[in-house]
C-alpha positions in Angstrom: 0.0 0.0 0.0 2.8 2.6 0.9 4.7 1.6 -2.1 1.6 2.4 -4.2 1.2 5.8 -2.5 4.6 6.6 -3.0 4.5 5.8 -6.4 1.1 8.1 -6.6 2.7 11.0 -4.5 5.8 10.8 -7.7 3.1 10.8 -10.0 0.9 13.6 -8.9 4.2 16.1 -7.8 5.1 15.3 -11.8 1.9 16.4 -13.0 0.5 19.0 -10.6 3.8 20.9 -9.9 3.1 21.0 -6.7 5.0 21.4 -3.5 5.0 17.8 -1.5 5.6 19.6 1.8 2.7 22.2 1.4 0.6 19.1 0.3 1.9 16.2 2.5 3.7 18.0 5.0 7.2 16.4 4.0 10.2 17.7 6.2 13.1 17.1 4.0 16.6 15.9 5.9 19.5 17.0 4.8 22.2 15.1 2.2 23.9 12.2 3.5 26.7 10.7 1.8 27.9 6.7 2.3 30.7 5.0 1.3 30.0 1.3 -0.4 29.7 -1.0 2.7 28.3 1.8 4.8 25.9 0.9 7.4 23.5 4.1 8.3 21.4 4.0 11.5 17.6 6.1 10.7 15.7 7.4 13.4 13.1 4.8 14.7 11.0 8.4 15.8 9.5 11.3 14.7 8.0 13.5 17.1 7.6 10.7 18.9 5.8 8.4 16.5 7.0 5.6 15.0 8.8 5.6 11.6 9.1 2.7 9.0 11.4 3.5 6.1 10.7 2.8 2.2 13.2 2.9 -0.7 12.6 2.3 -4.5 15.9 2.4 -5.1 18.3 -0.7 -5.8 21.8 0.6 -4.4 20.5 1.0 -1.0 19.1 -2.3 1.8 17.0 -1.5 4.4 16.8 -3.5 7.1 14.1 -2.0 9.4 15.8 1.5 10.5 19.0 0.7 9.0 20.6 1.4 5.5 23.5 -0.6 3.9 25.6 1.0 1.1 25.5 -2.0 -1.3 26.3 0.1 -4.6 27.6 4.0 -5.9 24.7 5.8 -6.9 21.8 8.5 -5.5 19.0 7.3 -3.7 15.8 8.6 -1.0 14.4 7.3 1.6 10.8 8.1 2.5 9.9 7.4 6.3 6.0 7.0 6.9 4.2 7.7 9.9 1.0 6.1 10.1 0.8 4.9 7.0 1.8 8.9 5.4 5.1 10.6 3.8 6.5 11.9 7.0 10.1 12.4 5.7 12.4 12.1 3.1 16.2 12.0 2.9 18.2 11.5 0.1 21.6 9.4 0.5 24.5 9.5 -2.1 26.5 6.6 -1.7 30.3 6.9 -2.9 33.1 4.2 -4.3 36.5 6.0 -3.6 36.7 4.1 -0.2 36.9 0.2 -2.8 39.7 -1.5 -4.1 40.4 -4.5 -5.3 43.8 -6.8 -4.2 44.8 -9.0 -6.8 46.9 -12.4 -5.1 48.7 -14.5 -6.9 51.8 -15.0 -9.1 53.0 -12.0 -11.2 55.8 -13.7 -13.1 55.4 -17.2 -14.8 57.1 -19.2 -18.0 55.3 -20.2 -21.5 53.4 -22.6 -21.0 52.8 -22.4 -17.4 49.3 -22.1 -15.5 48.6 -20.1 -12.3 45.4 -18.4 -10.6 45.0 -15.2 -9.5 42.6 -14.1 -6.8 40.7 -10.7 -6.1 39.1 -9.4 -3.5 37.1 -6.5 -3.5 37.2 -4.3 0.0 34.8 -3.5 1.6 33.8 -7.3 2.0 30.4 -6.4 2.5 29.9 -5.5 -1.4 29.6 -7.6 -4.3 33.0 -9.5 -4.8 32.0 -10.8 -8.3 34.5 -9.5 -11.0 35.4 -9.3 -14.6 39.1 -10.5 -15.9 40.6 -9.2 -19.0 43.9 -9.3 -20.4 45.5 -6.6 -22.5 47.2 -9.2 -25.0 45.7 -12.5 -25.1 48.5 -13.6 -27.3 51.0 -13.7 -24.6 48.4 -15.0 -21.8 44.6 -15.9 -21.4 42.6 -15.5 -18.2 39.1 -17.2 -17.7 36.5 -15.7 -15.6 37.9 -17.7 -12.6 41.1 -16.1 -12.4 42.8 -19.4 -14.0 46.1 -17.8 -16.1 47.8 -19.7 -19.2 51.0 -18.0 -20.3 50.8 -18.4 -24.0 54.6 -16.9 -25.3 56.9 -14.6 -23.9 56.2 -10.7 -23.4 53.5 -8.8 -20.9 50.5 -8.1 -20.7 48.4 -6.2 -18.2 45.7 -8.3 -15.9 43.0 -6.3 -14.4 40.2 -7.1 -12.4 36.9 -4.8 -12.7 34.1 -4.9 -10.5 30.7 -5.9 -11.9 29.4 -3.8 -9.0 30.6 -0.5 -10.7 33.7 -0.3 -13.1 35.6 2.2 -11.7 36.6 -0.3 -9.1 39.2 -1.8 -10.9 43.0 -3.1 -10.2 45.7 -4.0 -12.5 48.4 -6.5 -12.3 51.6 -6.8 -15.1 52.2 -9.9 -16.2 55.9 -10.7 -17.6 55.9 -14.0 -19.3 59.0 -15.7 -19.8 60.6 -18.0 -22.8 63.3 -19.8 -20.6 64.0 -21.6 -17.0 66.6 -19.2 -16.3 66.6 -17.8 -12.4 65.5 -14.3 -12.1 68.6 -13.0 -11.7 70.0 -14.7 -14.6 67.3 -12.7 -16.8 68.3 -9.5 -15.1 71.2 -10.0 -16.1 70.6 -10.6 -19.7 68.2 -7.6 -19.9 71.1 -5.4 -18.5 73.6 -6.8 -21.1 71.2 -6.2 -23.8 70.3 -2.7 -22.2 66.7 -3.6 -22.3 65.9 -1.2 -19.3 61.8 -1.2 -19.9 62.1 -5.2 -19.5 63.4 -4.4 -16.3 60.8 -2.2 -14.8 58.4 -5.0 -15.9 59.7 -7.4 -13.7 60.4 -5.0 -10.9 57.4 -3.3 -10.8 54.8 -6.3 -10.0 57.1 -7.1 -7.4 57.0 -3.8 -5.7 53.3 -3.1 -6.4 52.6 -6.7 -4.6 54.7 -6.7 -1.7 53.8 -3.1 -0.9 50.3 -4.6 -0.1 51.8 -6.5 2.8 54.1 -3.9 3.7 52.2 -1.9 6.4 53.0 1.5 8.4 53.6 0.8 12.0 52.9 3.8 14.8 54.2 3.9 18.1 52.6 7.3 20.4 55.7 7.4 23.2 53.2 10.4 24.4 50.6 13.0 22.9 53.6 15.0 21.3 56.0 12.0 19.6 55.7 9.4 17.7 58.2 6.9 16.0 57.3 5.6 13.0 58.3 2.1 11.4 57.4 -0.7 9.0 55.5 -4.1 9.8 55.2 -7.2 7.5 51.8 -8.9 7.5 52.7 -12.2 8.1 49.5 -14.6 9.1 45.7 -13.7 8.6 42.7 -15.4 10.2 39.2 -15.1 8.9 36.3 -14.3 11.7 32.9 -15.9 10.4 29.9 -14.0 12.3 29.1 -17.5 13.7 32.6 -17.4 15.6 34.1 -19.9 13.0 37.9 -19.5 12.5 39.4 -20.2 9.0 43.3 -20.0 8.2 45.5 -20.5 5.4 43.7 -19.4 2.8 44.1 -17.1 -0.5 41.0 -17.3 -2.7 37.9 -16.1 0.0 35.6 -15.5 -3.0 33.3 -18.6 -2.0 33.2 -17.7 1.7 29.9 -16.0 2.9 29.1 -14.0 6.5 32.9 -12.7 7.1 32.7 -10.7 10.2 36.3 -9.6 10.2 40.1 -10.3 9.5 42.3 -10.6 12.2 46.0 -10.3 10.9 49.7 -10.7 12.7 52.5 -8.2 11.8 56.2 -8.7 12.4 58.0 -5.7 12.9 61.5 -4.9 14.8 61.3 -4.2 18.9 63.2 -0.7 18.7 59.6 0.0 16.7 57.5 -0.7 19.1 59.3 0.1 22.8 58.2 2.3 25.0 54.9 3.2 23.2 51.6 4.4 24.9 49.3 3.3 22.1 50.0 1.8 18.8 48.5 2.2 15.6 48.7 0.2 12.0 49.2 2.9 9.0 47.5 2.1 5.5 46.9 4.7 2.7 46.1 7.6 5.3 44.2 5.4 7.5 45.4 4.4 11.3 43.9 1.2 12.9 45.2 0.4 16.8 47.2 -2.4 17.2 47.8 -4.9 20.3 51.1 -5.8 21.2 51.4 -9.1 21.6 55.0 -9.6 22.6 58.9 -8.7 21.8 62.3 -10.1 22.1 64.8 -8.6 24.3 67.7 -10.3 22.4 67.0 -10.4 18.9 65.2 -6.7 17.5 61.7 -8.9 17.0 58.3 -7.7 17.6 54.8 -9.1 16.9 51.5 -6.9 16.6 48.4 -8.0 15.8 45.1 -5.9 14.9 41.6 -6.6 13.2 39.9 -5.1 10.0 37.1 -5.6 8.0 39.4 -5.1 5.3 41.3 -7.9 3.1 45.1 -8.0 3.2 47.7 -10.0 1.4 50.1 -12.0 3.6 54.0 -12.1 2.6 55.2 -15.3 1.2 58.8 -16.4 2.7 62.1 -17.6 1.6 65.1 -19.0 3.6 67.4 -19.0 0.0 70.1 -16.8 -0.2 73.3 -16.1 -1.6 76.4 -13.8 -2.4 75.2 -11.4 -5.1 71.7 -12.2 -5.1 69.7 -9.0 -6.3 67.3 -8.0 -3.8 64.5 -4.9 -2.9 64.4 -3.4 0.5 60.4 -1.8 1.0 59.4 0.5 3.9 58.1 4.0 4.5 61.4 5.9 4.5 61.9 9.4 6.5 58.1 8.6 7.6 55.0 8.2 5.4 54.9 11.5 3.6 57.3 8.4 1.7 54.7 5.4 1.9 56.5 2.0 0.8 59.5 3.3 -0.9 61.5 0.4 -2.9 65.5 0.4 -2.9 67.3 -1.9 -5.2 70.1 -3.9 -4.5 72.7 -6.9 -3.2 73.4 -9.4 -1.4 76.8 -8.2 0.1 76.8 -11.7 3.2 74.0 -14.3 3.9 75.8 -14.4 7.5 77.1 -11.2 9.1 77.6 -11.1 13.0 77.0 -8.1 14.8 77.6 -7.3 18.6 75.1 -5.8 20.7 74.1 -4.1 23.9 71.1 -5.5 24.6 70.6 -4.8 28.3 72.3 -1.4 28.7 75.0 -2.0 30.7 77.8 -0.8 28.5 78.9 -4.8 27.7 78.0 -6.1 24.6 76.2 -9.6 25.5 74.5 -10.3 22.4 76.0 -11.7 18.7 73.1 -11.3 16.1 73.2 -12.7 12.6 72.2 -10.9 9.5 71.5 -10.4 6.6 73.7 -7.8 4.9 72.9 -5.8 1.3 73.1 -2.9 0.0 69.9 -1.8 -0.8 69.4 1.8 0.7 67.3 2.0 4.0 66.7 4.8 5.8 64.9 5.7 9.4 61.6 4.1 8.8 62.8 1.4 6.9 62.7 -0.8 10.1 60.6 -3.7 10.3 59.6 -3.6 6.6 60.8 -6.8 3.9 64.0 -7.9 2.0 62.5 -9.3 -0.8 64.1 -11.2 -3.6 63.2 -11.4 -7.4 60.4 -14.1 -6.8 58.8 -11.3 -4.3 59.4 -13.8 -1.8 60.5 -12.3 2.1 64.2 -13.3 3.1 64.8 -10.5 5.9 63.6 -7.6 7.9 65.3 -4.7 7.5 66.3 -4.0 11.1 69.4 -1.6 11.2 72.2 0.0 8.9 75.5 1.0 9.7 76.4 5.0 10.0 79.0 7.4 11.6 79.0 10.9 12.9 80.2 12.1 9.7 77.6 10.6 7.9 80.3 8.7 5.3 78.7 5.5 5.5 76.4 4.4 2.7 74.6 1.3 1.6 75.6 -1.0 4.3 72.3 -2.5 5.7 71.6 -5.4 7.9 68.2 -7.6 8.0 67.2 -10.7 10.0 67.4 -13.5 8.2 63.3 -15.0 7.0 65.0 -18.5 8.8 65.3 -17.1 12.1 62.8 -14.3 12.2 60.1 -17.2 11.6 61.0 -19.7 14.4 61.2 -16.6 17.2 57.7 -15.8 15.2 55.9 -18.6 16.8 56.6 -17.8 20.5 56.3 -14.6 20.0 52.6 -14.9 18.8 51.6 -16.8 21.5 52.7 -14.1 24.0 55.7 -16.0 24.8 59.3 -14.4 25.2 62.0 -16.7 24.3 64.4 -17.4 27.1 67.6 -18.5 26.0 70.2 -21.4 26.4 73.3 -21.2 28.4 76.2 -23.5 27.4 77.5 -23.6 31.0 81.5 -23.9 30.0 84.6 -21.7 30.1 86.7 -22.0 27.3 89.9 -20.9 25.5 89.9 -19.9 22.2 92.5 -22.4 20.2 93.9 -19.5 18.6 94.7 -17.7 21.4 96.3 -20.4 23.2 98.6 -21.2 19.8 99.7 -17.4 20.0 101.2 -17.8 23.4 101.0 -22.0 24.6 103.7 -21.2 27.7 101.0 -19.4 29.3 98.4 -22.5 29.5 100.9 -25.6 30.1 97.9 -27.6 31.1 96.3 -27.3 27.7 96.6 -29.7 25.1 95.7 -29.3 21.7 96.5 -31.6 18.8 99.0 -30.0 16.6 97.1 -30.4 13.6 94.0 -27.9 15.0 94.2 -24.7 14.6 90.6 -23.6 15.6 87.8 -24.3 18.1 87.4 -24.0 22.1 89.2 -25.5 24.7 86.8 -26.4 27.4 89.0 -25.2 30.6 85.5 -26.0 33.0 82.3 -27.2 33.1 79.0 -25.8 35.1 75.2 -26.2 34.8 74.4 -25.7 31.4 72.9 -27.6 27.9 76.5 -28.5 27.5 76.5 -30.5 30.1 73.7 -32.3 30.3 74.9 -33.5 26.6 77.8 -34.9 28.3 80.7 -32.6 27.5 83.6 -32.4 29.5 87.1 -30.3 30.5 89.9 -30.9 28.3 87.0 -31.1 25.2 87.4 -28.8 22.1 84.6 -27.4 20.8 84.8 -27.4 16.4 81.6 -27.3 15.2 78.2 -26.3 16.7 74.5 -26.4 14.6 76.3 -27.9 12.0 79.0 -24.6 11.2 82.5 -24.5 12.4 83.5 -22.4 15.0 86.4 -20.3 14.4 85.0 -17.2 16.1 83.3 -16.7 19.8 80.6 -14.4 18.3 80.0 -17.3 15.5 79.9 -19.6 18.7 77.3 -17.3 20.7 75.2 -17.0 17.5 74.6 -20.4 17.0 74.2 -20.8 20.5 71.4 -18.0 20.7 69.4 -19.6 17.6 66.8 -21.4 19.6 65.5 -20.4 22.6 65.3 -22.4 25.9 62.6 -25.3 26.1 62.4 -25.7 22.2 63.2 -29.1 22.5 65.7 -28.3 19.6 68.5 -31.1 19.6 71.8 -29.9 17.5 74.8 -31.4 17.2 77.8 -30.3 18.7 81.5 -31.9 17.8 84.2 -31.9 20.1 87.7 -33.1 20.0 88.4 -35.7 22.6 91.7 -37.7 22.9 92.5 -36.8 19.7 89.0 -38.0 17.8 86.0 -36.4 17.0 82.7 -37.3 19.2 79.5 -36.0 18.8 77.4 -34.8 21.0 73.6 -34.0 21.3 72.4 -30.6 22.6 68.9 -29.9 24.2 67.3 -27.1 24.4 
């Protein structure tokens, strides 16, 4: 019946000309505008009678006295009181708060077949979309997001939304003819000075790690804040029925998603001290929880919620001398959001000596990463990707003077052992860590000056390792070592150096249950023995 007067009161204010409040007595609100998702709360009173709400208009859902923003477009709403117009209100509902993420591999050989996945945000809106390809002679994508290369070159990806095209988001595809390595290809696109092929290949990788690559906020007071990088590392999926679902890319067949609830590795000296802090994405702050730190190694995990979708970073433990890597953060703050550096591997396993309690005495031996890939203040806690976009460090500190003469020497923690302090540190557990309970004399110390240790024996063919002078509590004892033992080998590396030693030492933390093997020279053979942690 209202329907059919509001369709009458149209009619007659087209053909009379009329004014509807001098007829009807219409109070007209004012302009609302929505963004797609938007849930809008009505009044449930007017003058203290009771309200139900109408709308012929598709892009809007009522739901007694509340609108959702399912779609761009203008719209009214006409509230009736007993059974009369009482009030309309016209709502203009907006799309520049939607994007779409893409997921999925960016670079792939003829011949090869891979998926992509998009997701439109908001969640709440239609997440149907349309996939085209700018050359379908180089690679073909079916309406599933299922991608055959067809021959070597690039083509542009993009997904559209069938909910309005102007939500759209493009990926490049860069096809390739042979099995070579990435770097390999880099290298023949340098030779043959083919610097557009280049941008191609680096460019995907930027554009898709950025989208893990978050800002990371930390209010010391009212007045200062430090600002940092995080890595989205794990995502859980909140049903509205409390259901929990992980490990998954493609959430176009899930229905009723309340939230996303995501973890974010960052580094400690990000994060200390704060009073609040916040998550940073394309001008938008969302608060974080600090779930916990490590107070040897610069590791911090955050975690915070969002009813917006998120790519999670893909990790790598490979790496070499010379491999070609990019360093991602938000450099000198976020007036520059995700800046990309280019560079290489300089050492897959630098030691560096730290401070770690204050006291003036260097009691920590941290491994690293170390490139040359420019980071700056900022840079901290964001990726070292490599040229498969995979993470295999976070960027954590680079070495400086006064003088400021120092450039491009950068250090990251490894993927390897950022991962396994990862999983304690999640479940709000610090890691404590081993001690080896011995004194011991470095063999080549002892070979520079043997009349000062005529106890000590050492085989003359050694020339590195430990001496064990004593043994106290420790995990070296319980794994049976003894004085007079030399220590060559521990986790599987030789031991030439005590801050190699302590670093190998440090790698897992205390109740791991971790067995490694340490070697020891003992009456002139080599035993074995079995460390627990």
């Amino acid at each position: 019946m209202r329907r059919k007067l509001l369709i009458i009161l149209l009619l007659f204010l087209v053909l009379s000309g009329c004014s509807s409040y001098q007829e009807f007595k219409i109070s007209y609100d004012e302009l609302t505008t929505l963004n797609l998702g938007d849930t809008y709360e009505l009044p449930n009173e007017i003058n203290g009678e009771e309200v139900e709400w109408e709308t012929d208009s598709s892009i809007l859902e009522l739901n007694n006295n509340k609108v959702f923003a399912k779609a761009p477009g203008y719209a009214n709403i006409y509230g009736f009181v007993n059974d009369d117009i009482a009030i309309k209100k016209s709502i203009v509902v907006e799309s520049s708060n939607a994007n779409i993420i893409i997921d999925g591999k960016i670079n792939i050989y003829v011949g090869d077949e891979t998926k992509l996945n998009a997701t439109v945000n908001p969640l709440s809106i239609d997440q149907n979309v349309l996939w085209t390809s700018s050359d379908e002679d180089v690679a073909i994508i079916d309406q599933e997001g299922n991608v055959k290369a067809l021959s070597e070159g690039i083509t542009i990806i993009t997904a559209t939304s069938k909910l309005d095209e102007n939500i759209s988001s493009s990926k490049v595809l860069y096809v390739m003819s042979s099995k070579l390595s990435y770097e390999e290809i880099i290298l023949e696109i340098i030779e043959e000075e083919k610097a557009a092929t280049i941008d191609h290949i680096l460019a995907p990788l930027i554009e898709n790690a950025s989208s893990y690559v978050i800002g990371v906020s930390n209010y010391l007071n009212s007045n200062t804040v430090v600002i940092g990088s995080g890595i989205i590392y794990k995502r859980h999926i909140v049903l509205k029925n409390g259901d929990i679902i992980e490990n998954i890319d493609d959430i176009s067949k899930i229905n009723n998603i309340e939230r996303f609830d995501y973890w974010v590795i960052t580094n400690r000296h990000v994060i200390i001290n704060n009073s609040r802090l916040a998550i940073y994405f394309q001008d938008d702050e969302i608060p974080a929880q600090l779930i916990e730190y490590d107070d040897k190694e610069d590791l911090a995990v955050l975690k915070f919620s969002s009813n917006l979708y998120f790519p999670v970073a893909k990790f790598s433990e490979e790496v070499s001398i010379g491999d070609f890597v990019i360093a991602i953060g938000h450099s000198h703050g976020y007036e520059y959001f995700s800046s990309a550096t280019f560079g290489i591997v300089s050492h897959p396993e630098r030691y560096l000596s730290t401070d770690t309690d204050n006291d003036g005495q260097n009691d920590w031996d941290a491994q690293y990463i170390q490139h040359d890939a420019p980071i700056n203040e900022g840079n901290s806690g964001g990726p070292l990707i490599n040229l498969k976009g995979e993470v295999i460090g976070i960027n954590t500190i680079k070495k400086s003077d006064l003088f400021d003469t120092i450039d491009n020497i950068g250090f990251a923690i490894s993927s390897s052992l950022a991962l396994e302090i990862v999983e304690l540190l999640e479940q709000g557990i610090r890691p404590q860590r081993a001690i080896l309970g011995v004194t011991v004399l470095s063999v080549k110390d002892y070979m520079k000056n043997k009349n000062l240790y005529p106890d000590v024996k050492v085989p003359e063919w050694l020339d590195y390792g430990f001496y064990i002078t004593e043994v106290r509590n420790g995990i070296a004892k319980l794994a049976g070592a003894l004085p007079g033992d030399i220590i060559i080998k521990f986790n599987g590396k030789n031991v030439r150096y005590s801050h190699e030693l302590r670093a190998e030492i440090n790698k897992y933390p205390l109740g791991s249950n971790e067995i490694v093997e340490m070697v020891v020279i003992r009456n002139n053979e080599e035993v074995t023995l079995y460390v627990r942690y």
